[in-house]
N, C-alpha and C positions, 0 to 999 in steps of 0.2 A: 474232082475236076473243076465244079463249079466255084470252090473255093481258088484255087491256083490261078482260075480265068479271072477271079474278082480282085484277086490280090494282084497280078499281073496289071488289067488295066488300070487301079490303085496308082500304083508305082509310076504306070504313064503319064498318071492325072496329075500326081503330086508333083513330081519334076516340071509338068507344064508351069503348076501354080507359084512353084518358086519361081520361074525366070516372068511371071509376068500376074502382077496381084489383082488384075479383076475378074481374072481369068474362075469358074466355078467348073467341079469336077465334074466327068461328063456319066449323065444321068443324073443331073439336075436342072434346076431350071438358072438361064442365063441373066445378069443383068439387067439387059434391056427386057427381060420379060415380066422383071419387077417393078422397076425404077431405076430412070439413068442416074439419078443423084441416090442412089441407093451406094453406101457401103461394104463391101463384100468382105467377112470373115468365114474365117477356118472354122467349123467346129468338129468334133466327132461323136456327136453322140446328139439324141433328140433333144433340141433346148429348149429347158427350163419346167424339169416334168413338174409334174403340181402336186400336192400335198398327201392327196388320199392313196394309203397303201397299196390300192386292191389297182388304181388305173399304174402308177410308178411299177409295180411287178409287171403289170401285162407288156407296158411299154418294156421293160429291161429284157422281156422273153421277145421280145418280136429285133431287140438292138444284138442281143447276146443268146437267145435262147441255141445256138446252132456253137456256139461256145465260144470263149474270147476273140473279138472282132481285132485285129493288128491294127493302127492307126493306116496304113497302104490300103487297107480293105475298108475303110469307112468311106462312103461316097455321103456326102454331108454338106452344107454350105447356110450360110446365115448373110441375111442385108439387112443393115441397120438404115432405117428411111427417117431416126429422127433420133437427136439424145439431147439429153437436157431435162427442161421443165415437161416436156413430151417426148417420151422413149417409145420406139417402135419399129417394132423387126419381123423380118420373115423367116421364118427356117424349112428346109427342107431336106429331106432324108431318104435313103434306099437302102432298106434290109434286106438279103438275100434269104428264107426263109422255108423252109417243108414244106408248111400248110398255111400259104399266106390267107383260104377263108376260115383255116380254126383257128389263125392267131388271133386276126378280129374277132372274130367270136367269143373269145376266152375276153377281147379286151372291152367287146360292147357290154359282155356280161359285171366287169370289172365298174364300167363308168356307172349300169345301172345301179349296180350296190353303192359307187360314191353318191351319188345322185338322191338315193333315199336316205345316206348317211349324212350327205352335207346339203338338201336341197337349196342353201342361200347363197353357196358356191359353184357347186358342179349341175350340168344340165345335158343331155344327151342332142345332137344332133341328131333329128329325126325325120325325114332320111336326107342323106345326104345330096344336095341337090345335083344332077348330071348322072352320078354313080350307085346305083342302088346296093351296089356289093359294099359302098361306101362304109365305114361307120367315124363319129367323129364328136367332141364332145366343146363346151364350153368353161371356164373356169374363171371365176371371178376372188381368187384368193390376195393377191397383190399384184394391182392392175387386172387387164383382162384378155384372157387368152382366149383363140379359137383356134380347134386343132383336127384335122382330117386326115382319116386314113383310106388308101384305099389299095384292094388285092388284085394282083399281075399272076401270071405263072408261077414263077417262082421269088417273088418280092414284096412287099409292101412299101407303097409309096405315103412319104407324110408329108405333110405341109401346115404349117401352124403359123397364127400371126400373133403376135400381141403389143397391147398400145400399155401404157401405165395411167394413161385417164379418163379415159371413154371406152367405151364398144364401139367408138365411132372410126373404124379401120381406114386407113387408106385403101385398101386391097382386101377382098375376102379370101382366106384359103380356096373356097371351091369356086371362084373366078381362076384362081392360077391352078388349078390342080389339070384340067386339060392338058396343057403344054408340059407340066413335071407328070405327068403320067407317059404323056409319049416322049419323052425325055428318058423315060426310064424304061419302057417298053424295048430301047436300044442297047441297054444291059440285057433284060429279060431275052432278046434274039440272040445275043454272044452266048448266054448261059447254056442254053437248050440245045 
């Protein structure tokens, strides 16, 4: 059932996003709540996972673990706020999932083995500021990413930013994660 309601609203979203392109699927976060000169793309899937095995599995179990997501069923969205000499985007994601606090769990466990495996790379957000249920890590492999997850009912919600030459963000993840959590809180009330 939760699946046919996600792939349902899917289908609503996407026909909206053809007739009009800055339009972002609902259960996520809008626009104007990133940046009006922000960019809006299509993605379906978390972007740009990073390098080390053990975090890329945990993310693909929390994208796919509930088994092939249809592109109608991905609620997903990216704003590019810069390209060029300075690249800089936001993404943000809702996976419909079983056990949205064992997915983190399996995936805070994940960063902390990256994190002893690549310390000059990966680094654990600890704890996530707003969201104690949070969990959310750093990655400095090419450019620099910061990426937060956090668990609903039946979802996890992400939000990740990355710049290509600082850590110096326009936007943190968990300044916008407030508004893409209760963004997504309105999937999580259709679902249940």
């Amino acid at each position: 059932m939760r699946r046919t309601t996600s792939a349902l609203l899917a289908v609503s979203v996407l026909s909206v996003l053809a007739g009009c392109g800055s339009q972002t699927p609902e259960g996520t976060l809008t626009k104007d709540q990133v940046s009006d000169e922000a960019k809006v793309e299509e993605v379906n899937r978390i972007k740009h996972q990073v390098f080390c095995p053990e975090i890329e599995a945990a993310e693909d179990e929390i994208m796919f673990g509930q088994g092939e997501t249809s592109e109608e069923e991905v609620v997903a969205t990216s704003f590019v706020l810069g390209e060029g000499k300075t690249t800089e985007w936001v993404d943000n994601s809702v996976w419909e999932v079983s056990d949205p606090k064992g997915e983190l769990a399996e995936l805070e466990d994940a960063i902390d083995a990256c994190a002893k495996e690549y310390p000059e790379y990966i680094a654990p957000i600890d704890p996530v500021q707003g969201f104690p249920d949070g969990v959310g890590y750093t990655s400095r492999e090419s450019g620099f990413l910061r990426r937060v997850f956090v668990p609903l009912e039946s979802y996890v919600v992400v939000v990740g930013v990355y710049r290509s030459d600082s850590d110096e963000f326009t936007v943190k993840p968990e300044d916008l994660m407030k508004d893409a959590v209760a963004a997504a809180k309105k999937l999580d009330a259709k679902s249940t």
